[in-house]
C-alpha positions, 0 to 999 in steps of 0.5 A, a space after each residue: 800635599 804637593 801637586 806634582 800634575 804639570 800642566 799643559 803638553 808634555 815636552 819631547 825633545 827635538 833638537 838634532 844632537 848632531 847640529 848641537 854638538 858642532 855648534 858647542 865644538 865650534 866654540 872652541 874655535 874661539 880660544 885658538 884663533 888669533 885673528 889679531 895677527 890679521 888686522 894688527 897694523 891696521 887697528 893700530 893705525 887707527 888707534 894712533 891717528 891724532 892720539 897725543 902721547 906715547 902710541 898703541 903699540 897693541 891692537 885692542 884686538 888683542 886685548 878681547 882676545 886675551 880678556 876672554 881667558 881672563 872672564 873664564 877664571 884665568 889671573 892677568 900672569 897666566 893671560 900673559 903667559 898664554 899669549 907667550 905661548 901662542 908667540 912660540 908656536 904660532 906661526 908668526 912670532 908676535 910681541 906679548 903685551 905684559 900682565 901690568 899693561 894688559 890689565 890697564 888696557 882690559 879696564 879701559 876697554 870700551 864694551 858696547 852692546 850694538 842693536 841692529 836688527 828691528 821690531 824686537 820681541 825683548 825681554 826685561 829681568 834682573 839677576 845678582 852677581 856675588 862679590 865673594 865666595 863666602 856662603 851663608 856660614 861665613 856670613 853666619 862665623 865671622 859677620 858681614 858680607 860685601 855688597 852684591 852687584 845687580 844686573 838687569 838686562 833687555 834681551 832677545 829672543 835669539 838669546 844675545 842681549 841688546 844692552 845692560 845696566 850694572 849697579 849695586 845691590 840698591 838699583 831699582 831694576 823698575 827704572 833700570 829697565 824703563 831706562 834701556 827701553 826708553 833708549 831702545 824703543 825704536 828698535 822693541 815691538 814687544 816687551 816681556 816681563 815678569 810680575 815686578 814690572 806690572 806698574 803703571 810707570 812701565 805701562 804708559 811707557 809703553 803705550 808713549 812708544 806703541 809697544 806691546 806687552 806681556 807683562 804678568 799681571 798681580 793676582 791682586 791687581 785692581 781693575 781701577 786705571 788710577 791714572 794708566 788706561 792702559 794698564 786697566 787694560 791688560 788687568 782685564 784681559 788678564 782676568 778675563 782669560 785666565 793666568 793660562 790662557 793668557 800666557 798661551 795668547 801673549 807667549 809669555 812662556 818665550 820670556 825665558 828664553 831672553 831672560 832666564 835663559 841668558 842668566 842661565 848660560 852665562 853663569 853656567 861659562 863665566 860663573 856668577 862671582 866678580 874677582 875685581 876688588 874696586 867697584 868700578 871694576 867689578 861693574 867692568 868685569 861683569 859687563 865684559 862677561 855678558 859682552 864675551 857671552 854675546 859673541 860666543 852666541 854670534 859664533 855658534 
């Protein structure tokens, strides 16, 4: 029978529904607010100095601007028709980038993840983008399916991501995410994981960069070091302790929140399905999805 009994205390929720609505209705604050009007002559300066060729003619702010509509389901015509709309009645009419360019521009388009701050607590965790909306019935009917896209990201406890990586569905998440730590471990204090990443490459990754972990460990996990002192380690705490008391002293449970959490939020505003044919775009798209979803964290 079914063990309905939930362990630990029982939640109660304490948000101010006051604070949580004006920081979702601050968002739409984001959509019709053209700051590129402000900065157009200088980003265009920028871009053009020592640029061999025809010149910029659109700041690339712009082109952020008008991508945001884009990753929320809008088709390249309807973005330029937006743009044309804000031209009329703004108040400072301004020349509209066509659809054509537009999407020329939005692809080649560099969207980076910075990280600022120090002594990160991050969490590491794979997720699937579709590249069609077929469901198990049409793959069932007609037979065959496109590859999906995998994605892994380091996130933070504040909910942004601090980088990603993007492949097809062969990528080995393991190394994908021992790769952003590698490139991130000045910045990590402490590293979150699920199961998948209890391996010895993870852990003397860490143990080379002094960075703690809370890594769940295997329920079959040997107490032999084969190689990783310090995986032995964390083996026998974790079995000394317990799966629950374990969790409590690690703070395992914040895991979500860098992790699934982002997911969660980020296909819930931009969905979980790629349009982009070509894979190189579809890699793009998804990356500029996860980048717009940062700035909608930043602002709110």
């Amino acid at each position: 029978m079914l063990n309905k009994k939930r362990w630990g205390k029982k939640f109660i929720d304490k948000r101010d529904w006051r604070e949580v609505d004006e920081k979702y209705i601050h968002r739409g604050e984001f959509l019709v607010n053209p700051n590129f009007l402000e900065t157009w002559n200088e980003e265009i300066e920028q871009l053009n100095k020592r640029k061999v060729g025809e010149p910029y003619f659109y700041p690339n702010s712009l082109i952020e601007f008008a991508g945001y509509f884009h990753e929320r389901g809008f088709n390249y015509r309807e973005c330029e028709g937006i743009l044309k709309s804000f031209s009329r009645n703004y108040k400072y009419e301004f020349p509209v980038i066509s659809f054509s360019q537009f999407y020329r521009r939005l692809n080649n388009l560099e969207f980076s993840f910075e990280v600022m701050e120090e002594n990160l607590i991050c969490g590491i965790d794979g997720t699937g983008e579709k590249t069609t909306n077929g469901g198990e019935w049409k793959k069932e009917k007609h037979g065959g399916q496109k590859d999906w896209i995998k994605v892994v990201i380091l996130g933070k406890r504040d909910g942004k991501v601090a980088d990603i990586r993007i492949g097809n569905s062969r990528l080995d998440e393991r190394r994908s995410s021992r790769g952003l730590v590698r490139q991130h471990h000045k910045k990590i204090s402490k590293l979150d994981g699920d199961g998948l990443h209890d391996c010895k490459d993870t852990f003397d990754l860490c143990e080379k960069f002094n960075i703690e972990t809370a890594i769940k460990i295997r329920k079959n996990a040997q107490t032999k070091a084969f190689g990783s002192p310090r995986r032995k380690k964390e083996v026998l705490e974790y079995k000394k302790k317990g799966y629950k008391k374990w969790a409590k002293d690690k703070e395992y449970g914040f895991r979500w929140v860098s992790t699934e959490g982002i997911f969660s939020a980020k296909k819930r505003i931009f969905g979980e399905t790629v349009r982009a044919k070509k894979k190189r775009s579809a890699y793009k798209e998804v990356r500029r999805k996860y980048w717009f979803y940062n700035q909608l964290q930043e602002i709110t």
